[in-house]
N, C-alpha and C positions, 0 to 999 in steps of 0.2 A: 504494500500500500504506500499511500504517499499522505503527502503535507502540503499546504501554500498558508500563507500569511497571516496572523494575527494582527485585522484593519480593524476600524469600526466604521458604522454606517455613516456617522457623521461626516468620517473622512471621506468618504465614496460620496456622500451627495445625492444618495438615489432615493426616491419614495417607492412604495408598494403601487405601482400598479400593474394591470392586465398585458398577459404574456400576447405579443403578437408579431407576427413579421412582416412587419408593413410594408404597401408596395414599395415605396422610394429608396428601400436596402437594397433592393436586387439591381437597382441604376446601380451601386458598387461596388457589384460583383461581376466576374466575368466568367463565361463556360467553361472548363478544362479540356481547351481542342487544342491547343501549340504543341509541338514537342519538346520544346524544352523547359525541361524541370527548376528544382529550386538546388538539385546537385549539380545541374552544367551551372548556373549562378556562382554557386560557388565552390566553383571546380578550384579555384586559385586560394583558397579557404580552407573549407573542411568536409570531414564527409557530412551529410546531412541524412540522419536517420528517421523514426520513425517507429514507434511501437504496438506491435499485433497479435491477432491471436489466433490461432490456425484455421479461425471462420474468414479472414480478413485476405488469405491468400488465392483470393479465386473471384473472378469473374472484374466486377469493375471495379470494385477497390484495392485488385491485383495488377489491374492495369493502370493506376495512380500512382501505386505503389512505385512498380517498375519508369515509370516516366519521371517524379517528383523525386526520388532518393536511392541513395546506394549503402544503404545500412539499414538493420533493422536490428529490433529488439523482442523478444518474447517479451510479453506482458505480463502475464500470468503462468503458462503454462508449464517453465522451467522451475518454476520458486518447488523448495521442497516440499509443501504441500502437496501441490497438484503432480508432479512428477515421481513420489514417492510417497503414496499415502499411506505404504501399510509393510511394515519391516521385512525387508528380504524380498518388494515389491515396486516394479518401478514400473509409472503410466508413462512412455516413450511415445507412443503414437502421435499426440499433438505436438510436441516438440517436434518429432524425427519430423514433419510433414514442413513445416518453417524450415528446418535447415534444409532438408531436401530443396526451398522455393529460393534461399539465399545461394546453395548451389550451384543451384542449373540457370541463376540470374547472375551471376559474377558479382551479390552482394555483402559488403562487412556483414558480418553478425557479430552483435554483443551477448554475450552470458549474463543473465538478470533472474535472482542470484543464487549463492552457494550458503550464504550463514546470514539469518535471520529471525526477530522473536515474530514474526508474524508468518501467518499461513504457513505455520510448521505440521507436520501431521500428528497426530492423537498420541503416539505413542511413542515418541520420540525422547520427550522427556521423563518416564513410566519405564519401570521392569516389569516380567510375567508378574508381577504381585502386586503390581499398580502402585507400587511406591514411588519417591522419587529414585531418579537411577545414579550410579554413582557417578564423578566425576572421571573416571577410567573409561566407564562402559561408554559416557557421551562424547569424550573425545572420538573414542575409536568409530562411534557410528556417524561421527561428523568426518570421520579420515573415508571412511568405504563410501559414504552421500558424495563426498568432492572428487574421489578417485572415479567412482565411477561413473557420473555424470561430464565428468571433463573429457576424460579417455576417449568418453561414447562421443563429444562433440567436438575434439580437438582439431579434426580438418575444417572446421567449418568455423570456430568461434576465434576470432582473435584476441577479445577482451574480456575479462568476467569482472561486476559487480561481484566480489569474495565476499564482503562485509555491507551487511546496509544497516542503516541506521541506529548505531550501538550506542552513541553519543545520549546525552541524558537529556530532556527538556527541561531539567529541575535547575536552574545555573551554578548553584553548588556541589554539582557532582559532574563526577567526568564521563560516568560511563551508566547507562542506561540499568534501571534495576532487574535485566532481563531472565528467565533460568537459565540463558548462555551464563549470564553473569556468576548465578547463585549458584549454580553449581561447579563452574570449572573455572571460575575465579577471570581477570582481564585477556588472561593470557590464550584466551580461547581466540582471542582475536588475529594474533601471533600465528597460532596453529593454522589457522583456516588461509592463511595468505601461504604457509609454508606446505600444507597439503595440496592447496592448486600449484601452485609452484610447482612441487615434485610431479603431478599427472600431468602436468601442460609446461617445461620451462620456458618456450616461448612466449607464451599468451602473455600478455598486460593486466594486471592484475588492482582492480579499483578502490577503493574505499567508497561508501556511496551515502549519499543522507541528505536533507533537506532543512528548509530553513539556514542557510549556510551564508546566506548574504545578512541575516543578526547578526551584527559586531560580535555579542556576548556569546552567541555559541558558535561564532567562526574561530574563535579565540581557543575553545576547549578542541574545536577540532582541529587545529590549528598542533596544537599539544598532542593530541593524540599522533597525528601524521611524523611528529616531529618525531616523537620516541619511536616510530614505527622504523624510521631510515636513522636512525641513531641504533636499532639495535639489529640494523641488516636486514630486518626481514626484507621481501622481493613485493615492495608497493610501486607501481609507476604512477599513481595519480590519483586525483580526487574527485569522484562525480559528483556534480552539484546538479541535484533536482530541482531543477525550476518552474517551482508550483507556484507559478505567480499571479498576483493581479494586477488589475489595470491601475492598482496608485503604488506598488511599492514590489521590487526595492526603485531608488531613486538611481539615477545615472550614476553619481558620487559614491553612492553604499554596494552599488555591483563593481566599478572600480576598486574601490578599495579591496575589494573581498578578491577581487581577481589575481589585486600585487599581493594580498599578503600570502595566496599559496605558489602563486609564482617564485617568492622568494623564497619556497623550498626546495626548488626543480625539482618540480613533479609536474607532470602533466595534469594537463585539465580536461573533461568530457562534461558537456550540458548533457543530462541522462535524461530527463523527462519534463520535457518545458511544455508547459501552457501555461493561458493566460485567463485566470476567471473574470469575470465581469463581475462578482459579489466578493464580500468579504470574507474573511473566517468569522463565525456566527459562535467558536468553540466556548461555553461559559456564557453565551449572552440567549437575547430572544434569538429562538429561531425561523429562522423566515420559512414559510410554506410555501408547499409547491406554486399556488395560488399567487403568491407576494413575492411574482417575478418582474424583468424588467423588460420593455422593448428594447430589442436589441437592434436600433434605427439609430440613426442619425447620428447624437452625441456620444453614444455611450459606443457603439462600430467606431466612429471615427477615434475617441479615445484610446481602445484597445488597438488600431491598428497605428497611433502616435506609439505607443509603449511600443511595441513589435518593433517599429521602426528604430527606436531609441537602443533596445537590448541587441540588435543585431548591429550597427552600427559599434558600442563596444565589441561585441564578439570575434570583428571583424578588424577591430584595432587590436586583439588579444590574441591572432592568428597565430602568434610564433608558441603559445602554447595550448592554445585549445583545438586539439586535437578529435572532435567531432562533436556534434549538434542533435539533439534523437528528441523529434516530439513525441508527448506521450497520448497516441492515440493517432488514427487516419485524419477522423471527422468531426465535429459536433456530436453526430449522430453516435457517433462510440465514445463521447469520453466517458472516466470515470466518475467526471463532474456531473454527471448527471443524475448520481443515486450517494454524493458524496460532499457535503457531510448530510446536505438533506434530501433525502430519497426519493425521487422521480422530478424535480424540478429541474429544467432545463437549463443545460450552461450555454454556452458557444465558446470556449479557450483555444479556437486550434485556426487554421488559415484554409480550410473547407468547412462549407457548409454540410447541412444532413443531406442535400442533393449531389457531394462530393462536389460543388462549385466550390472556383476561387472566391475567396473573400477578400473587402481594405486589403486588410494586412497582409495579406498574400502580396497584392503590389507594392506596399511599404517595404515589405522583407527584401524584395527584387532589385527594386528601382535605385539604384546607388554607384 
């Protein structure tokens, strides 16, 4: 799963009213008939990726695919969960059918990921006696999860997400309270870079998390990367999830956030960029599917300014941002649309639910 922003409404400016897509948006959109993508754009750049799920690879959202980008990501279907639900049992079929589509299309593929507290399966942290499992026993089922998940994908995957989100949101701790945590102590994090490592030496291997443009927790991650290449392990970089909205981060605070892991040479990867039109609601009222916004006029043109704004840095950060993956095709598939409030419609991506270009799609271009 992911994260974007802790805004408030006041900042965003928007009232509650009735969801509609009024005619005068589609005057600034255009059809998806050109052939060239937003990877010959920025062929002088980086790759420009894209995250799916193995419904996503066939028919016209496989022909977007193949036109707009040359990288993709599993969404879902690699995470341990879904790829290993049940001990000594691995669901390959939706993965193998994405690497088989990255394949036979001469596209990057990212590994998304290998160590995680979310969408873990049932039994992973449990012995036959439904206890907790020792710290022995977790290591080693996290060595045989990385070994053999890599091995299986190593012709295909050049990058892995190893680690996502371990960092704490609490600002006083450094590292997440998670059973990776409670039971196998920091150093799980150590292990899980050094078990891809050994299945994959080549592969590029990520750190991955969000909210990364906060001063306050770029600072702990910041820490954590540091001690990561002070004590050898084999990290090349740090993906920064960019769950963002249309007011934040600012030009300045993704700047900054850019030089300070820059000035650890490590690579950088944008892993899952959109852009919501709402705020984070986490802790406050929540808005109802009902208590959306037109997405006409002011509120398109502002999200296609941001778009404009964050790639334009991106594109000044060339010498270490090393690729660009949105998260999701369309509108119509993001996860913002059942996240954090369940069936309200977002729009965060540069296709509409018609797979049309949107604004932003020509903001991102046009430079």
């Amino acid at each position: 799963m992911c994260r974007f922003f802790i805004l408030s409404l006041a900042a965003m400016g928007l009232a509650a009213v009735t969801l509609s897509s009024c005619a005068n948006s589609t005057a600034l959109r255009s059809k998806t008939t050109t052939a060239k993508g937003l990877k010959d754009y920025y062929k002088g750049y980086f790759p420009i990726g894209v995250a799916v799920n193995s419904h996503n690879i066939h028919g016209a959202e496989a022909k977007l695919i193949l036109r707009e980008f040359n990288s993709i990501t599993p969404e879902n279907d690699m995470k341990m969960g879904p790829i290993h639900p049940r001990q000594g049992y691995y669901r390959f079929g939706p993965t193998d059918s994405i690497a088989a589509f990255a394949r036979t299309h001469g596209l990057k593929l990212r590994g998304h990921n290998l160590c995680w507290h979310e969408q873990t399966p049932y039994w992973l942290f449990k012995n036959a006696a439904g206890q907790v499992v020792s710290k022995d026993s977790l290591f080693a089922r996290l060595q045989r999860h990385i070994q053999t998940v890599v091995n299986r994908y190593h012709d295909a995957v050049y990058a892995w997400d190893v680690v996502n989100e371990a960092v704490s949101d609490n600002p006083s701790a450094l590292l997440r309270e998670s059973p990776w945590l409670k039971i196998c102590g920091p150093s799980f994090i150590d292990s899980a870079f050094w078990y891809a490592h050994r299945a994959d030496p080549s592969a590029e291997l990520y750190y991955n998390d969000y909210n990364v443009v906060f001063p306050e927790k770029a600072k702990r991650i910041y820490t954590l990367l540091k001690g990561l290449k002070d004590r050898g392990v084999p990290v090349t970089g740090i993906g920064i999830q960019a769950h963002w909205s249309v007011n934040q981060p600012t030009e300045s605070e993704l700047r900054s956030t850019l030089e300070m892991f820059k000035s650890l040479g490590l690579k950088i990867q944008i892993t899952e960029l959109d852009v919501s039109i709402f705020p984070w609601e986490k802790n406050r009222r929540q808005l109802l599917p009902k208590d959306s916004v037109v997405y006409a006029g002011a509120t398109e043109r502002k999200q296609a300014e941001f778009y404009k704004m964050i790639f334009k840095v991106f594109r000044d950060y060339k010498d270490v941002i090393t690729s660009v993956t949105f998260w999701n095709v369309s509108d119509k598939d993001s996860w913002l649309n059942q996240y954090p409030v369940a069936g309200r419609k977002n729009y965060p991506l540069l296709f509409d639910r018609a797979l049309n270009k949107k604004l932003a799609y020509r903001m991102v271009t046009e430079f």
